[in-house]
N, C-alpha and C positions, 0 to 999 in steps of 0.2 A: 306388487300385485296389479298397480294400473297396467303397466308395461305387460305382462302375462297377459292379461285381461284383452289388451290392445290385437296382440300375437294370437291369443286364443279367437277372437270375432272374425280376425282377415283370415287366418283358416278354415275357418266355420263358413266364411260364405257371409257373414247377417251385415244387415244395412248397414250403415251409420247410424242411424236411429237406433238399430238395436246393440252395437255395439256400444254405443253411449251410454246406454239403461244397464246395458251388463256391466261398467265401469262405475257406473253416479255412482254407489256406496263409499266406494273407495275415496271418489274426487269430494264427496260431501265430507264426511270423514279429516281429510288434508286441509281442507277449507277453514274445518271446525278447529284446527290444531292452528292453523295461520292468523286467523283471527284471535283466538286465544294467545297466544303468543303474543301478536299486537297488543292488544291491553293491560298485559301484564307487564309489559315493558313498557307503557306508558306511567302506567302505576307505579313502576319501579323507580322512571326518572324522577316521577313529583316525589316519591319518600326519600329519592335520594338529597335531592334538590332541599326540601325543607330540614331532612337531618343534616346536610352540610352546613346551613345555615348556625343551626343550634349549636349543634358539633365546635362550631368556628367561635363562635360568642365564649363559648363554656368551658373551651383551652385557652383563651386570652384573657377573660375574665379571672380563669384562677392564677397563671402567672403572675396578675396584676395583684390580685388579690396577696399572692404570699410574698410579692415585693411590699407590699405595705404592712406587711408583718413583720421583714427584719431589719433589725436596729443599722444601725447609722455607721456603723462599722464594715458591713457587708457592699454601702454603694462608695469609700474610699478605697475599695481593692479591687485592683483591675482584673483577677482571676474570676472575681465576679460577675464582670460584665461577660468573661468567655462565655459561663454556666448558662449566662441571661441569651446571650447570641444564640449560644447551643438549643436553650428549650424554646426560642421563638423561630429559631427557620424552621421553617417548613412544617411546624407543630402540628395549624389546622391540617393542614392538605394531606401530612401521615395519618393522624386521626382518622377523618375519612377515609385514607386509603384503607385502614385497617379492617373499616366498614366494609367498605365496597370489597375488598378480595376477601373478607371473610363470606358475605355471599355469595359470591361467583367460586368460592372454591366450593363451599354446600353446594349449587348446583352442578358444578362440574361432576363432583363426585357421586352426585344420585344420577346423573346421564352416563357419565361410567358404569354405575352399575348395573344398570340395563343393557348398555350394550356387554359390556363382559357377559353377561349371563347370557347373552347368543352365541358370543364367540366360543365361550367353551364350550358348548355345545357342538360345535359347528369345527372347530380345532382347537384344542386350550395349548398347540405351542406355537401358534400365530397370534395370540391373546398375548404369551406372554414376551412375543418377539418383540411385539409390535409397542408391549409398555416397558421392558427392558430397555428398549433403545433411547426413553427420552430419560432417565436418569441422569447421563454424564453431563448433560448440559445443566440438567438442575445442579450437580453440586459446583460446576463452574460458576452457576448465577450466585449462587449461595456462597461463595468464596470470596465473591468479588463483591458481594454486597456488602459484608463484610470490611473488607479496604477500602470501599467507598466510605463508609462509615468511619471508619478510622480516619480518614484522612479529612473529609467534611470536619471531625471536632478539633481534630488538630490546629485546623487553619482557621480557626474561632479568631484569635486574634487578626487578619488579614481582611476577613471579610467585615471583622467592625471598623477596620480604617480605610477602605472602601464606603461605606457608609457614612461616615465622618467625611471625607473628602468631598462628596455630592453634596453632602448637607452647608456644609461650610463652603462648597459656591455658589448656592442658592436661596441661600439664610438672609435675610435684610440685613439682621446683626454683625455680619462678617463683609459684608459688599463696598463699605467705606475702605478697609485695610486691602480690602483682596484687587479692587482699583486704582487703590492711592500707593500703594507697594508692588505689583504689578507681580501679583501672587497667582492670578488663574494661569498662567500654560507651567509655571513650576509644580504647582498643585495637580496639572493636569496631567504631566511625567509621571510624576510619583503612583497617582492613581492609574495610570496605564502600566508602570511596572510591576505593580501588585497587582493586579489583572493577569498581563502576561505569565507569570509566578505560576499566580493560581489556577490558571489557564493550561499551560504545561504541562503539570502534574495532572489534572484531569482530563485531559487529549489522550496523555500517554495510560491511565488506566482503562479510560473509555476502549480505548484501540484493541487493548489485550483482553479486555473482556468480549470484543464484537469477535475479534482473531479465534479464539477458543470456542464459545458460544458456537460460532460458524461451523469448526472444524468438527464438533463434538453434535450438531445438528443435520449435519450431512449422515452421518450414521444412521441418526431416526429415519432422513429420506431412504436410503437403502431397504431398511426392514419394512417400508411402507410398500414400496415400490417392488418388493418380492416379495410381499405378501398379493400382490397383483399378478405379476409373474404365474405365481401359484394358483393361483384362484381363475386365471384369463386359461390356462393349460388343465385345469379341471372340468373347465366348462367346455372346450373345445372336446376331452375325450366323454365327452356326455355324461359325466357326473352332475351337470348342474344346469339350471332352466337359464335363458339370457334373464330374465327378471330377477332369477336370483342371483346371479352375476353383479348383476347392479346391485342389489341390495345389499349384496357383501362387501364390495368396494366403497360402497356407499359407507357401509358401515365400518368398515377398515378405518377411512378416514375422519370421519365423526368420532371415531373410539380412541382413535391416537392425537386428535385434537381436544378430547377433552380430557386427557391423562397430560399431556403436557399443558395447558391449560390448567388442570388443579396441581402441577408441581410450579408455576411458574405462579400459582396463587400463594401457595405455600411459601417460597423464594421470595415474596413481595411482602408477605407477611412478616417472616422473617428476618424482611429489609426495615422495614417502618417498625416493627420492634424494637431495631436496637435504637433509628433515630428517635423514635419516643421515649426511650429509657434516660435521654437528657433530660426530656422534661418532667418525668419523676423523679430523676434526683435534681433539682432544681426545684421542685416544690418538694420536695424532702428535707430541704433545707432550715432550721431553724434557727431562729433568734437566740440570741446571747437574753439571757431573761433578766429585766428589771428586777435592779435591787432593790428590796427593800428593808426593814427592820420592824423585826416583830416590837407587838404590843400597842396600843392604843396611841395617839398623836398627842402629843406634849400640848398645854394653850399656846398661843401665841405670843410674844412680846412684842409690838407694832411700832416701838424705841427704838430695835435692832439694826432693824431693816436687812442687807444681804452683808453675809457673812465668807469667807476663805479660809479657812484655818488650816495653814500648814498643809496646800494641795501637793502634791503631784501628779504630771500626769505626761503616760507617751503615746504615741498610735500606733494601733496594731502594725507592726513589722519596723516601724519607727527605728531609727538608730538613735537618738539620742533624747533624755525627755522636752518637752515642750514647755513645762512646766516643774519647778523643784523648788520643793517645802515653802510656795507661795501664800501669802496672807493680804485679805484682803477687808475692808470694813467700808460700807457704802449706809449710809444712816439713811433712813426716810426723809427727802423732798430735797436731798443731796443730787446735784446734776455734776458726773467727772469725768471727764475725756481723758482716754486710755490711749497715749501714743507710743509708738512705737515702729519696729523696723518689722519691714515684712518677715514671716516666720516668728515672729516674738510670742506669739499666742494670743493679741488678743480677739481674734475671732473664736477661739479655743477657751476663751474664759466664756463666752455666752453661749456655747456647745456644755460645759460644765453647768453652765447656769439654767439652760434647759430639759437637760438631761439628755442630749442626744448623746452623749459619752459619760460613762461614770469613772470619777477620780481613781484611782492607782494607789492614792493616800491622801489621806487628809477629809476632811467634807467641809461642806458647802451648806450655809442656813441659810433661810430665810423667815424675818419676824424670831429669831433663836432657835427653831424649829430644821434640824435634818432634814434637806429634801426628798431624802430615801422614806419621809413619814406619807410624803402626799403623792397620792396618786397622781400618773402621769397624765389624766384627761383633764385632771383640774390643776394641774401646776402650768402646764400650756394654756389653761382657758387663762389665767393670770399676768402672764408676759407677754408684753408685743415685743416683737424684733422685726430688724430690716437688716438683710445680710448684705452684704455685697454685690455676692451674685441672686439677686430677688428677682420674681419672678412675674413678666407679666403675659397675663391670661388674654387670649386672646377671646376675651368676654370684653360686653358693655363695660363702660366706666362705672357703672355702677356693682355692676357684680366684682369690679378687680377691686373696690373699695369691702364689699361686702363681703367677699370671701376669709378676710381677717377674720370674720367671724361668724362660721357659718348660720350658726342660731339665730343671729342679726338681719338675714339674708333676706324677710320680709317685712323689716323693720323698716318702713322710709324715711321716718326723722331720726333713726340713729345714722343712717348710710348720709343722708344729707348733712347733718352736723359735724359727723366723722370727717364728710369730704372740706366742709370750710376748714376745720381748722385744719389740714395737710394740706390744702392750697387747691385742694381736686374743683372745687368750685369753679377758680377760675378756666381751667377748662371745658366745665361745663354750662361756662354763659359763653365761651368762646364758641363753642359749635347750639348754643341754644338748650341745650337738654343736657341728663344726666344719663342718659343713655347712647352719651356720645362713646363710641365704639373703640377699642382700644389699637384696632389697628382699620384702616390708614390714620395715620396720628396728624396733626397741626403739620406744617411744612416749616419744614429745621427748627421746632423745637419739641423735638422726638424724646432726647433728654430729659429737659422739664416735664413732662408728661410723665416721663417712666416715674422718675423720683418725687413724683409728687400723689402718683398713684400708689408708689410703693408707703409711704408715709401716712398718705391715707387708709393704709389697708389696716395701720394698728390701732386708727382709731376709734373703731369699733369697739373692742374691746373696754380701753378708758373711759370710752362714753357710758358703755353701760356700768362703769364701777362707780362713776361718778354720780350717776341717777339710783346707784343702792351702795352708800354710803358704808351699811352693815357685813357687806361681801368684801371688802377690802380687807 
């Protein structure tokens, strides 16, 4: 209409001025749509920006959340860590995507339908030329997203020893072995060859998708570009004004960009569906359910103390048991060291003792009482342990003490008592406080530190069974 507008004044003879005043409707108009535009697309980044944020918290949080729902059996199976690989790539960033092209395809599709409703007007088989043409490419996108999908889960295991590789050359805990063994450029192979691997495979699909996509996109340009043809050859035998000319080109390609536009939102959605559907089945997952035994809890017999009777026991996928028809008697204020050859089980008798695994056969008392009678928040609030592989927090010396028990966490003469008798004290006259930090540690005696924080962490617990005599 400006263009018209413009055409109709220089025929007319009128000033500049007046041909200005005959155009302002239209330029005010354009103005009001640009500006509106702008703000809403301001508007749209901040909601997008702040849902991203939520969005990302609220898919990590619940992964986390349902890994600390399943039993102890689920983190010894490495099919497991695929499920976990699977539901954490790229989780937040589908999420959102999901967002973002579900409303970019709503708006595609209501600017679609405005322009279709010109175009059939005006020709409904240039309409449908022109949205025919971008389908083949949509089912190639959709095809390949697809394969991408496929092969993204498959390679779960690769990209977590990828991950294990950087970590294990950047880890404090590995940097003694990886210098004094002259393990970085082997390490460093290995994770180059798994790269190149994975690398490969995805060159070579990326290529066949760009190849097709391309060939199958040339198509759309055709139908685009005779739909101009047509339109440039109507207006020449005076079927059509030059403004309208423009406005139909115009609109030709606004209509065929926002038809491949909501297919290419639809194809996107479609994509980040299937990679989201790990992580529903990944929190799909459920725990093996504590056992327990009906009926009310036996008294206690405080004589007993921990009891084995005739265990067995294997691990899930285990070839052979770990444990067979073992018996064990540990009396109250009895101290007995359990040795043994590695694989012997007895890390696997305090897995039974705490219940992070239940016996195969046999049970397990304590005080004469089946552990299947107590619940599991209170038979943990009862035992301290220090495994092996213990863990420390990269918290204050005081929180690595207090975390043994978190109820204790505000307690500062249980966390200080706790820490003398493990020994935590003397590290923390050695740096002046007890909020000596748990990393950077003393210099070379990183060791002593650990094992003395780890010791100190269960004694929380003791401390407070000790100051209520009647909770024992």
């Amino acid at each position: 209409m400006i263009l018209d507008g413009v055409v109709t004044a220089i025929k007319s003879g009128l000033s500049p001025e007046g041909g200005v005043r005959s155009v302002a409707p239209y330029v005010i108009f354009a103005f009001g749509l640009v500006v509106a535009r702008e703000i809403t697309g301001r508007g749209r980044s901040l909601a997008r920006g702040l849902i991203d944020l939520r969005l990302g918290y609220l898919v990590t949080g619940s992964i986390v959340r349902k890994a600390l729902t399943l039993d102890m059996r689920w983190f010894e199976d490495p099919a497991f860590y695929d499920k976990l690989q699977n539901a954490r790539r790229q989780s937040e960033y589908r999420a959102m995507a999901v967002v973002d092209n579900g409303f970019y395809a709503l708006q595609n599709a209501l600017s679609l339908a405005s322009f279709l409703t010109i175009l059939l007007v005006f020709n409904p088989w240039v309409a449908l030329a022109l949205c025919a043409a971008g389908i083949p490419a949509f089912i190639v996108q959709t095809r390949y997203s697809r394969l991408e999908f496929r092969l993204q889960t498959w390679r779960a295991p690769e990209t977590r020893e990828l991950n294990y590789i950087e970590q294990l050359l950047t880890m404090d805990e590995a940097v003694k072995e990886v210098k004094l063994f002259g393990l970085g450029e082997p390490l460093m192979r290995l994770h180059a060859e798994t790269f190149r691997r994975a690398f490969s495979e995805d060159a070579a699909l990326a290529r066949a998708r760009s190849l097709y996509g391309a060939l199958w996109a040339t198509l759309s340009i055709l139908a685009y570009y005779g739909a101009w043809v047509w339109v440039i050859a109507k207006t020449i035998g005076g079927g059509l004004t030059l403004g309208a000319m423009t406005f139909y080109l115009t609109l030709f390609s606004q209509s065929q960009g926002a038809f491949q536009g909501l297919l290419d939102n639809v194809g996107r959605l479609f994509e980040n569906g299937l990679f989201l559907k790990n992580l529903f089945d990944f929190l799909n997952l459920e725990p093996k359910a504590a056992a327990s035994l009906p009926g009310p809890r036996p008294p206690e017999d405080r004589s007993r103390g921990i009891e084995f009777e005739d265990v067995s026991f294997r691990y899930p996928n285990g070839e052979r048991p770990v444990l067979e028809n073992f018996s064990l008697r540990i009396r109250p204020g009895e101290k007995l060291a359990i040795v043994g050859e590695n694989g012997a089980g007895k890390t696997t008798l305090i897995k039974l003792l705490t219940r992070l695994y239940e016996p195969d056969k046999g049970r397990v008392l304590l005080n004469g009482v089946d552990l299947r009678h107590y619940p599991l928040e209170e038979l943990h609030r009862r035992i301290g342990a220090i495994f092996q592989d213990f863990v420390r927090y990269q918290r204050t010396l005081a929180e690595n003490v207090g975390l043994g028990a978190v109820e204790k966490m505000g307690d500062r003469a249980a966390i200080e008592a706790a820490a003398h008798r493990g020994g935590a004290d003397e590290v923390a006259r050695a740096s002046g406080r007890l909020r000596y930090a748990a990393r950077p540690l003393v210099r070379g005696r990183a060791g002593f530190i650990r094992r003395t924080m780890a010791k100190s962490r269960v004694e929380p617990r003791l401390y407070a069974r000790r100051r209520r005599p009647d909770t024992r």
